[in-house]
N, C-alpha and C positions, 0 to 999 in steps of 0.2 A: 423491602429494599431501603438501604440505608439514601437518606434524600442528602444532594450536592449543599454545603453552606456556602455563602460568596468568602472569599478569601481571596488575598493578596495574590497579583499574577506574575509567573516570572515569563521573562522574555523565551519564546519559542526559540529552537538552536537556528542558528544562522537567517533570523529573521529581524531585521534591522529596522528601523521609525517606519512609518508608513511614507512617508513620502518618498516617491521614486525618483531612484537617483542616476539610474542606465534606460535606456529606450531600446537597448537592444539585449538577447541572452543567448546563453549557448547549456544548451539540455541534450539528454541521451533519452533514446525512447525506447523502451523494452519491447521490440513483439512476441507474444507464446508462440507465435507460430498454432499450428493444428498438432494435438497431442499424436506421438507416434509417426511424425513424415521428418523429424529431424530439423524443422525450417525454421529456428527463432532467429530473429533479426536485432540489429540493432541500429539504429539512425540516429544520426547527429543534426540537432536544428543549430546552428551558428549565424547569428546577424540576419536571419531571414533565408539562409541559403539551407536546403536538406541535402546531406549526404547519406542515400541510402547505404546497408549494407556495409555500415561502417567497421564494425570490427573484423567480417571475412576481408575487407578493403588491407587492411593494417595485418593482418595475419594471415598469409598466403596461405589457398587449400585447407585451410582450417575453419569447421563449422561453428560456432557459437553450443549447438545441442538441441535437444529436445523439448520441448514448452519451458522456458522463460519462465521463472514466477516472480522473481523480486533482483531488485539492483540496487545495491546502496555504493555510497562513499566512505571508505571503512577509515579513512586519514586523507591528509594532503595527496597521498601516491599511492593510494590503490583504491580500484574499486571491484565490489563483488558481486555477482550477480550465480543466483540459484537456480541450477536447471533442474527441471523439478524428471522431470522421465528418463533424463538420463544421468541422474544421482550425482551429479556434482556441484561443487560450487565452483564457478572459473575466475580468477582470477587475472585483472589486469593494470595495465597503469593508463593514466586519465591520458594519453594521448592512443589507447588500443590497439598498444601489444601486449599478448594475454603472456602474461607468467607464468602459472601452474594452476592447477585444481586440487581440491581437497575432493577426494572419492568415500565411498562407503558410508553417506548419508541418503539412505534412498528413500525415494518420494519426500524429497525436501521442500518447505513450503517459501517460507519470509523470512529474514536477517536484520538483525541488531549487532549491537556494536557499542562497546564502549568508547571508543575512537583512538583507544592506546594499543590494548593487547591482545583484545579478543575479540574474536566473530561469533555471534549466536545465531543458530539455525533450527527451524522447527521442521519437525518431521511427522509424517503419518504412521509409519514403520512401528512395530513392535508398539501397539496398541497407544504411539503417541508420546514422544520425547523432546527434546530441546539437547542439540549438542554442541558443543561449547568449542572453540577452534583456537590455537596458539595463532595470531597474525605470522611471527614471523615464519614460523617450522611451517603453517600450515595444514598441524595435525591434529585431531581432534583428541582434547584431553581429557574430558569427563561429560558423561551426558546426565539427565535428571528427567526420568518418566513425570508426564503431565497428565492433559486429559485428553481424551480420543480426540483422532485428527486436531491436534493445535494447529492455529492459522496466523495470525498476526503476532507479534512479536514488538517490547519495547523494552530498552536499557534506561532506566532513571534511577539516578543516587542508589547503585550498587545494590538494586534489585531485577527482576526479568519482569515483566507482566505480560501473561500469556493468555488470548481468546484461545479456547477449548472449542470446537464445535459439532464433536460427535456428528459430522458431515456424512459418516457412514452409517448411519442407525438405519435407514431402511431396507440397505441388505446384511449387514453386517452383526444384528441379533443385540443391538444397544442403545441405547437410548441417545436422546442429543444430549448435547452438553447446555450448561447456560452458565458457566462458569469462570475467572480469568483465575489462573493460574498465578501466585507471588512466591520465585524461586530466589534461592540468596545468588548471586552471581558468582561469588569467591567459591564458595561451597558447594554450590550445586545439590541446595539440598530444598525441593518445596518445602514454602513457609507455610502455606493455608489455600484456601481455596475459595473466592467472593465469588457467590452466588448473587447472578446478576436478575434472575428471574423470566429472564430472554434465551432461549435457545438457539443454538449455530451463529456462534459470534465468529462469520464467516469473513475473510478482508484481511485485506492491510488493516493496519490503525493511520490515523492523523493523530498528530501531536503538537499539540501549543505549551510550551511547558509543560506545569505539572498536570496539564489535563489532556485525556486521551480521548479520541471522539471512536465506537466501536460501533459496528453492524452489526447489527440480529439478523440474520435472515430470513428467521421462521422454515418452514417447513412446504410453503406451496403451494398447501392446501386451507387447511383452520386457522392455523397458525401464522400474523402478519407479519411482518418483520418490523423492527425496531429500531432506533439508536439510541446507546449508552455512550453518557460522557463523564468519566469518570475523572476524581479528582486523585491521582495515585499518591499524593503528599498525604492526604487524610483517607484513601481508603473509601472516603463516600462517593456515589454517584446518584444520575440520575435516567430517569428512562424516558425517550419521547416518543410518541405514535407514528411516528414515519420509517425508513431504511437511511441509511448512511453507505451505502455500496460502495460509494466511489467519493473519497471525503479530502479536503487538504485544508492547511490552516493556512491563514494570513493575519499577521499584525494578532489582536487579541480576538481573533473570529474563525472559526470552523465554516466552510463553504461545503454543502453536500450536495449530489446527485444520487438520489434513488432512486432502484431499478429492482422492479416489486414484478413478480411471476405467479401467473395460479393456473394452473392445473387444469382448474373447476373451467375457465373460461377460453384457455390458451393465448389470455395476452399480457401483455407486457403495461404496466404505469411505471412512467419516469416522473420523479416529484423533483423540486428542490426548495433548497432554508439555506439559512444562515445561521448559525448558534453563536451569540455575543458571549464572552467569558472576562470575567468570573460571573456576571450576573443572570444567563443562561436563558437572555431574551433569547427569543424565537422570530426568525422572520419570514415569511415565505418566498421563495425567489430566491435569488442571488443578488440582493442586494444593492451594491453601487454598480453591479454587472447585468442590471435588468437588462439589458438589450442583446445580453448573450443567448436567450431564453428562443428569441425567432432562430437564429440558428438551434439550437438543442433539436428544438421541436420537429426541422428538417432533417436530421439524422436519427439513418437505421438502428444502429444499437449506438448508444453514448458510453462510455469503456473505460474511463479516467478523466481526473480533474487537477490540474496544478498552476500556484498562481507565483509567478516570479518573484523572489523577494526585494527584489532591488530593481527590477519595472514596474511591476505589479500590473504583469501582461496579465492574463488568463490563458490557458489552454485545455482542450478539451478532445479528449482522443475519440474519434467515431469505429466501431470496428468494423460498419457496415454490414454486410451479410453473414461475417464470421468464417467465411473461406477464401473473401477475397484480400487485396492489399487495402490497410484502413490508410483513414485519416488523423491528422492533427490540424485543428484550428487555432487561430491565436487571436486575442483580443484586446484593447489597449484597456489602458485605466480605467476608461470610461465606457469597456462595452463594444468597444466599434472596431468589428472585423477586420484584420491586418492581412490576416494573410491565412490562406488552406493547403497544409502540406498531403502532399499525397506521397505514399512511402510502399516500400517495397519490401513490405511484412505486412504478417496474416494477427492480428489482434492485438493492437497495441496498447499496453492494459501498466504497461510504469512508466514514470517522467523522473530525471534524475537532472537535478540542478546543478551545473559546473558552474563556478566561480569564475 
């Protein structure tokens, strides 16, 4: 494995000095809902207040869809969010009324974006592609086979870089992947394939600039899971012994929550670090959020991690049992419980920062 060299850091997108400059935010919370019952949700946290059910709220008689995977901000006035079971992307404007969908991406995973013209979508479908979307037409113009089951997805200076996780090898007769996919974005032609040396780079990714924080998952059993934090400007990365499951950046630091499963014993380790960058200190905890950790520890399943860029609240999504309606926590600069939204969605696993 090619090792990370320290190198100059550019600013994370929309992540401004560290000092917080609002006490309050307004975020949209993805829930998958339960694969198959049609029930993804979506909630609005503003000033402290949840609006459950926000976009049926804004869209009379109209569902959202089937398990939720990913939501992003594709510009100032739209955003996108990938129903993964019921093969769309839906499309709407940041006040949630939906526009259209783009169809005929099926088992669609996470989305990128260049933030001009195009949507990128990863897919399971036909043994693992990446399909590329006109914003305005909203039709898909070229796709570019990757590696089996692609999961995370990122746009930097007019490449793709894509986690592979061969998620299906143990029915599906192939092996995992351990690979990130670098495709040309104009083109849509794969460039090469980095061999990370870590199998089922399963996840969203975080991103701090040029560097990407990615999950291994491993496999369950033998196999531990891992995080890669790759430097995509140079192509090096580096590998560290723990999971990155649930990962966001703040300022020049990656915040993780892993969430490690085996088989062998049928339980669950939730870990967390801190990754300092470019230097690629290690710290264990959460850092200047140590006192987030007595909360973690009381929650059923821990589900997502995201930290405000312009409060530098914390929040931390609980899914709880996994069939009932979860939570979101919030926490101030320093740690100290603000407030427990309780919501009316079943796994609430993205946070989407509104301006």
């Amino acid at each position: 494995a090619a090792m990370l060299s320290a190198c100059s850091l550019e600013p994370a997108d929309n992540i401004p000095a560290e000092t917080p400059t609002k006490t309050s935010d307004k975020l949209l919370v993805l829930c998958e809902g339960l694969w198959g019952l049609d029930n993804s949700t979506i909630s609005l946290i503003d000033n402290g207040t949840v609006t459950n059910c926000w976009f049926q709220k804004n869209n009379t008689k109209m569902h959202l869809g089937d398990t939720g995977n990913d939501i992003i901000m594709v510009n100032d006035t739209l955003i996108a969010v990938s129903v993964n079971w019921s093969n769309i992307i839906q499309y709407m404007y940041p006040d949630g009324r939906a526009i259209s969908a783009t169809e005929k991406i099926p088992n669609n995973r996470r989305l990128a974006t260049d933030g001009e013209n195009y949507l990128y979508c990863t897919s399971y479908a036909d043994n693992g592609y990446v399909a590329k979307i006109d914003i305005r037409s909203k039709e898909i113009v070229d796709t570019c086979h990757v590696g089996y089951e692609p999961e995370g997805i990122v746009y930097f200076d007019g490449r793709l870089f894509v986690a592979n996780t061969g998620g299906y090898a143990p029915q599906a007769g192939h092996p995992y992947e351990s690979t990130i996919s670098v495709v040309d974005a104009q083109t849509m032609k794969e460039l090469k394939r980095i061999d990370t040396g870590c199998i089922n780079l399963y996840g969203a990714m975080a991103r701090s600039g040029q560097f990407l924080c990615i999950n291994s998952a491993g496999d369950n059993y033998d196999v531990a899971p891992r995080c890669v934090v790759m430097n995509v400007a140079s192509e090096e990365f580096q590998v560290f012994n723990f999971p990155a499951t649930y990962a966001c950046a703040y300022g020049n630091e990656f915040y993780l929550l892993g969430s490690s499963y085996s088989y062998a014993t049928g339980n669950y380790n939730i870990s967390a670090h801190v990754i300092e960058l470019p230097s690629m200190r290690v710290e264990q905890g959460l850092g200047r959020y140590s006192g987030v950790m007595t909360e973690i520890d009381k929650m059923q399943s821990p589900y997502g991690i995201f930290i405000s860029p312009y409060s530098a609240h914390m929040y931390v999504t609980d899914a709880r049992g996994n069939v009932i309606n979860g939570r979101v926590y919030e926490f101030s600069a320093s740690g100290e419980l603000l407030n427990k939204y309780l919501l009316e969605g079943i796994n609430p696993g993205k946070i989407l920062f509104m301006e």
